[in-house]
C-alpha positions as CSV (number, residue, x, y, z in Angstrom):
1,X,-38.7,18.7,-39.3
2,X,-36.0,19.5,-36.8
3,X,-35.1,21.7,-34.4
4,X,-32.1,22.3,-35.4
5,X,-33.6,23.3,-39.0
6,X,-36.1,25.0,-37.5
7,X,-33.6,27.3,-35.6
8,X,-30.3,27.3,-37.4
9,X,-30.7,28.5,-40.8
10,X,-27.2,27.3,-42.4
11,X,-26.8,29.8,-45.6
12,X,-28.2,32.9,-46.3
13,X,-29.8,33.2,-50.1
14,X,-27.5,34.5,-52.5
15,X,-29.2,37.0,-54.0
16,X,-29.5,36.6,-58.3
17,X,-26.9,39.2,-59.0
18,X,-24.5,37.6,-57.0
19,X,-24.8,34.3,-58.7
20,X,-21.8,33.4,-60.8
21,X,-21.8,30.0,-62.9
22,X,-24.9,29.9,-64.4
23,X,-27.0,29.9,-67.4
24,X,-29.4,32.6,-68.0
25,X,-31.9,33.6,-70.6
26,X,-33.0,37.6,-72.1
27,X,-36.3,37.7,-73.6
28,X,-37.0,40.6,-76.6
29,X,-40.8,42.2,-76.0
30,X,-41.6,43.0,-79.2
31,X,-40.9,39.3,-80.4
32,X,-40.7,35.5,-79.1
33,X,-36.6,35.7,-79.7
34,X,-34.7,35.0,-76.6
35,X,-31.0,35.1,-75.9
36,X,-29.5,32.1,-74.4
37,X,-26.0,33.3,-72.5
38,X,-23.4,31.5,-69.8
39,X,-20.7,33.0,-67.4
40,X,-18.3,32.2,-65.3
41,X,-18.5,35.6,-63.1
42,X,-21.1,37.0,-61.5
43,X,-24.6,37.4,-63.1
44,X,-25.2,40.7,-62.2
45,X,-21.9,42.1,-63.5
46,X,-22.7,40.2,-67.0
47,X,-26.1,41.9,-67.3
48,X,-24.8,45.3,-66.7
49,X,-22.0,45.1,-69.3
50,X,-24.9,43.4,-71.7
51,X,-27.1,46.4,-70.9
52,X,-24.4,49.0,-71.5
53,X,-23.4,47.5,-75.0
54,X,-27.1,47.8,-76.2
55,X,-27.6,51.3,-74.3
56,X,-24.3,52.2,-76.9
57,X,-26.5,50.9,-79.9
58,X,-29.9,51.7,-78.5
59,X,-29.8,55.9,-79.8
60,X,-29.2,54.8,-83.2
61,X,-32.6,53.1,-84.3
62,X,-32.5,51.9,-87.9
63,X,-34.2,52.7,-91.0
64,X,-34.2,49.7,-93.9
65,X,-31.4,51.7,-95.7
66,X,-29.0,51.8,-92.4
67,X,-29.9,48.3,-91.2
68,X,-28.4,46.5,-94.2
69,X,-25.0,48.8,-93.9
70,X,-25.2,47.9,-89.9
71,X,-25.5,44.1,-90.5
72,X,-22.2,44.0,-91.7
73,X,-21.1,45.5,-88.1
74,X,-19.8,42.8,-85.7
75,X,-21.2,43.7,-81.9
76,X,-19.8,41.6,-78.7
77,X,-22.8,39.4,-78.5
78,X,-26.3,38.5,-80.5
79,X,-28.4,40.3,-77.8
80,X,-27.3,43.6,-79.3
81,X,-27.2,42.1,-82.6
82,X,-31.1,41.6,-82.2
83,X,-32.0,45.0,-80.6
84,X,-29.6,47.1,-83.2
85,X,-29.9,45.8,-86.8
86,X,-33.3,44.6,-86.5
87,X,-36.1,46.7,-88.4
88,X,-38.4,46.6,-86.0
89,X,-36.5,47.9,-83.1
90,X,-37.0,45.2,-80.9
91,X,-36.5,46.1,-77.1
92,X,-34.9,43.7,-74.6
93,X,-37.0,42.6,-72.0
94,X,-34.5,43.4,-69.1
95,X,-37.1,42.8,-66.1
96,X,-37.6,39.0,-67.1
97,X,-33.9,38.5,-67.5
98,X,-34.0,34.7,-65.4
99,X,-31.6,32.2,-64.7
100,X,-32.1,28.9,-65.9
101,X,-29.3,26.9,-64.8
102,X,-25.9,26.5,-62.8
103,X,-22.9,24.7,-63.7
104,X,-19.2,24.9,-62.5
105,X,-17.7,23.3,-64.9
106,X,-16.8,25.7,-67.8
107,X,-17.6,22.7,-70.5
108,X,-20.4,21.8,-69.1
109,X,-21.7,24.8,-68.8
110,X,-21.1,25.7,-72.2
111,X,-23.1,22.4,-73.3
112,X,-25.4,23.1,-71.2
113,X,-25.6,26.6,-72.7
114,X,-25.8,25.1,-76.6
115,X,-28.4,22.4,-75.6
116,X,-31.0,25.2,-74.3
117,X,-30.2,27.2,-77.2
């Protein structure tokens, strides 16, 4: 150790909202499923547009009649897939939303992304 790393703290933390790049996972608690997601923009701004899509699909819990009719609806990603056509009106675990990686490269990422899944 140091002084100069004792004293001189050379970045502040970036907080997990602001982190942009990365790989992050959604658990559902009513069921092992987890969603497996990347982006290129910052983590906190993809999470809020995840949770608005399933807030827009969240009022309308499904019977077994409506489920089949709704499966045929396409959503913007399987997270809202899994909490809206699902007969057991699963609920996403938003408070152990984690990241689980960080990538640059937009590939890489991607197979990054696909080799967790």
């Amino acid at each position: 150790m140091t002084i100069r790393k004792l004293l001189v703290p050379l970045k502040d933390k970036v907080s997990k909202e602001y982190t942009a790049e990365c790989i992050y996972r959604i658990p559902c608690k009513k069921c092992q499923k987890i969603y497996i997601g990347k982006t290129g923009h910052s983590f906190g701004v993809c999470m809020k547009e995840h949770q608005k899509e399933v807030e827009l699909h969240e009022g309308n819990k499904y019977t077994r009649s409506t489920t089949k009719q709704s499966q045929s609806d396409q959503n913007k990603s399987a997270i809202t897939d899994h909490d809206s056509t699902s007969i057991e009106n699963h609920i996403i675990d938003w408070e152990e939303v984690t990241i689980i990686g960080r990538e640059s490269d937009g590939k890489t990422r991607w197979i990054r992304q696909a080799v967790k899944i």
